[in-house]
N, C-alpha and C positions, 0 to 999 in steps of 0.2 A: 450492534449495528453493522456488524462486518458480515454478519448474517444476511441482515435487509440488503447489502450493498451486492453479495453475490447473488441473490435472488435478482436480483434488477438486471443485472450484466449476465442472467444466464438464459439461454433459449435453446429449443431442437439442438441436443447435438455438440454446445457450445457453451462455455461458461465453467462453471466450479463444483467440481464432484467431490464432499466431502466422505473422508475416507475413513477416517480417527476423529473421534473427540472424546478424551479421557482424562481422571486425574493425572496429575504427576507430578512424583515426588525429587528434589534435586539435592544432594548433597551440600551446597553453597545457597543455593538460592530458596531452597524450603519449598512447601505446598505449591503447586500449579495445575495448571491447563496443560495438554499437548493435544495436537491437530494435525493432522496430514490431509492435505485436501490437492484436487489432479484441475489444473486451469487447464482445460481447451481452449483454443484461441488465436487458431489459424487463420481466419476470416477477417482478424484484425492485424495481423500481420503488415509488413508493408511491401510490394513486389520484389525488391530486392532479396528477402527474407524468405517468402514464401517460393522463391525459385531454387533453393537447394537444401530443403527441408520436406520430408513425405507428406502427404494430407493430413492423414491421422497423426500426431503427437499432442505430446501435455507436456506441463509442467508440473514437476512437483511442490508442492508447496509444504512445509514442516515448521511447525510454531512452536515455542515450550514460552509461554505466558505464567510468568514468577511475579506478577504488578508487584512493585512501580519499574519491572527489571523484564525485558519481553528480547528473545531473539527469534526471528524467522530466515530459514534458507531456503532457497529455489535453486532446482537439479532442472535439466528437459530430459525427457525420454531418448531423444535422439543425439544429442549433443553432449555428450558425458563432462568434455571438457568446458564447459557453462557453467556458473554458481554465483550465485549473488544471496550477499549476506546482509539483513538489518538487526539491528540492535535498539532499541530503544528502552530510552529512561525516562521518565517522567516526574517534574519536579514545579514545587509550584511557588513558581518565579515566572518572570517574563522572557526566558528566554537569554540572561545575563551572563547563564554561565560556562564560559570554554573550556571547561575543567571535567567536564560533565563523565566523560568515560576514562578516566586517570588522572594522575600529578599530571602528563604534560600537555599544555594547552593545545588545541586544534588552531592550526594554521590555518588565516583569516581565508586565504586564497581557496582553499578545501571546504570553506564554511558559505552553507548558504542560506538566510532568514527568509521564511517563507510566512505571508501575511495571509489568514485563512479570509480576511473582510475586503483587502484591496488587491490583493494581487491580481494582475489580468491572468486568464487561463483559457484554453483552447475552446473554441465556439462551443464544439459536441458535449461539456462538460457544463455547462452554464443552464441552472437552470431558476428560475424567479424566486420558487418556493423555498431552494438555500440557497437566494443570495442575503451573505449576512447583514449587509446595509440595507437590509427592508424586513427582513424578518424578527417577530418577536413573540416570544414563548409564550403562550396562553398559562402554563404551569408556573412557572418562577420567576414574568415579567421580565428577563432577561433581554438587551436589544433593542433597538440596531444599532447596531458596534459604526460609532465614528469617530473619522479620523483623530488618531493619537490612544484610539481604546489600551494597548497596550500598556501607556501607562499609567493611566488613570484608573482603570476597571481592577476594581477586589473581589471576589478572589480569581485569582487568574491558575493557570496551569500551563505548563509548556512541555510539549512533546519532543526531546530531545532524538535525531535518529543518528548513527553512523551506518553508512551504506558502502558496500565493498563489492567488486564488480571483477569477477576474471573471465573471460574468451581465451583462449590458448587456442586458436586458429591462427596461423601465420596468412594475412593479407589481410585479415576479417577484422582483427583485435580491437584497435583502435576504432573502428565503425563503429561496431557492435557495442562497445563498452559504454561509450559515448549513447550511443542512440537510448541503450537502457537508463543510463544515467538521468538523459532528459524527459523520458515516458516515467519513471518513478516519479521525480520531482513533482510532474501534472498530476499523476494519482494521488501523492499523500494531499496536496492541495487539497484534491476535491473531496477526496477520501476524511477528511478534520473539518473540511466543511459540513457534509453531511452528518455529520457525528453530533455539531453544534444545531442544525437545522431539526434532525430529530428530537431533539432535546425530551418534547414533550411526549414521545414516545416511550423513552427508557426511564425518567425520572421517575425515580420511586419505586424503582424495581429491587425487588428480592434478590441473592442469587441464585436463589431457586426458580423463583421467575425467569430471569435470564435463562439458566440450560434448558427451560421449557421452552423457552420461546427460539432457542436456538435448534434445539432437536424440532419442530414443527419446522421452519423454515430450509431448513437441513434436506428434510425428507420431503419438501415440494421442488425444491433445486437438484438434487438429486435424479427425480422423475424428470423434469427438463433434459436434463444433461442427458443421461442415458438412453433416453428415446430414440435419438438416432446414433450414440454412436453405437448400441448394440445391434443396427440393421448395418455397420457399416462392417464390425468387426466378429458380428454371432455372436459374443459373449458382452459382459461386461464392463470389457476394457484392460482385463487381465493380463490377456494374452500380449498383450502391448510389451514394448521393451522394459526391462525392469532398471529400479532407479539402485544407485548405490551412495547411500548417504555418506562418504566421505568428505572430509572438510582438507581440500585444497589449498595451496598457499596462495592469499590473493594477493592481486596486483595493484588495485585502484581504490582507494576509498574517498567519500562525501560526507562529511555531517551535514545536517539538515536541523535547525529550529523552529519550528512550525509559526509561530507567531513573530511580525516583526516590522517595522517601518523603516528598513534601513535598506534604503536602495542601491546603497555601494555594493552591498554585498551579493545584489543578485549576478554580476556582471561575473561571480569566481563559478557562477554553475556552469557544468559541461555544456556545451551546445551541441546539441544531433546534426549527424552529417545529411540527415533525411530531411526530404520537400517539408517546406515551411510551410505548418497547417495556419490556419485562422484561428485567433484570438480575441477574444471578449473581454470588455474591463469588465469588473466585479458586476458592477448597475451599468445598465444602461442611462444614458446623459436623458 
């Protein structure tokens, strides 16, 4: 589905060039995935950002997916001292447990329960066909999740994330940090939404199915992307600054519990220091 998700968010020029998609084997964590994929996505940018940043950049994207055990980090092109690290475990609970990446618990203030059915999310992200309080799976009758699903619905899963965010810009840090902090938080929302809303799309799939259907959607996103940025740059994108996957010592981290009815807990998310977009409850009244 992360497939269908970049196919959607990519157009002319803009959007998700994947680069890698291969086994991989991990000493600790056994058999996986790894992906390197280049986000364009200048255009969505916010003015602040896009005034001392070149036209052309990307970011890197680098995944090593071990399920139920997944880490992904983002480099930019242009900004070497940027990286932001997620982690996720997955465990199938409701979302109970602050233990989830060690003996010591996550500090409630650094924790934030994130409801994929109620939570409001920013207008541009809201769309009828997943919203989960109306929709329901023609394949597994599954839905629509109402109030209190968390604890009543069997079987459940919960997407555990730790997110870790450094900028080493002196003026910038705290913006920037911040600003990513609260643009993540709206993606994985909508990003677990979607995931629940196709349901009827991936149910039932092979894994071989899956890398087919990931390689066809790959190679139609791909011809998107590159269309324009090879009329901007005559090549492929190559030539572009190169990334250096080093892991940095960070500064700032988030957990994130994907599912959850606990409204205290949203108030410990970072708030962006950027113009307050518009927001949608889950259904319209």
């Amino acid at each position: 589905m992360i497939s269908k998700h970049s196919h959607e968010q990519s157009t002319d020029g803009e959007g998700v060039e994947v680069v890698t998609n291969k086994p991989y084997e991990d000493p600790v964590h056994g058999k996986g995935q790894y992906t390197e994929k280049r986000l364009y996505l200048n255009s969505k940018l916010p003015a602040w950002v896009r005034g001392f940043i070149p036209k052309i950049f990307y970011i890197t994207e680098k995944a090593w997916n071990y399920y139920p055990y997944t880490v992904t980090e983002y480099t930019c092109s242009f900004l070497p001292k940027f990286h932001v690290r997620i982690e996720t475990k997955f465990e199938d609970n409701n979302g109970c447990s602050l233990k989830i990446f060690g003996d010591k618990a996550v500090p409630l203030e650094d924790t934030c329960y994130l409801d994929i059915a109620y939570d409001d999310l920013p207008a541009g992200y809201y769309k009828k066909s997943e919203d989960l309080t109306l929709f329901k799976s023609e394949k597994t009758g599954r839905g629509p999740l109402e109030k209190g699903w968390r604890q009543s619905l069997q079987p459940i899963m919960c997407s555990y994330k730790r997110v870790t965010v450094r900028f080493d810009v002196y003026g910038l840090q705290t913006r920037v940090e911040n600003f990513v902090h609260k643009n993540i938080r709206d993606i994985l929302l909508a990003g677990h939404r979607q995931a629940v809303a196709w349901i009827d799309e991936w149910y039932g799939m092979s894994l071989e199915d899956v890398r087919q259907y990931e390689a066809r959607l790959q190679e139609e996103t791909n011809r998107k992307v590159k269309c324009k940025t090879q009329s901007w740059t005559g090549t492929t994108g190559d030539s572009l600054l190169p990334i250096h996957s080093g892991k940095p010592l960070m500064s700032r981290s988030t957990s994130w519990n994907t599912p959850s009815e606990t409204d205290s807990c949203l108030v410990a998310s970072c708030p962006a220091e950027s113009k307050t977009r518009p927001r949608l409850p889950s259904a319209p009244k």
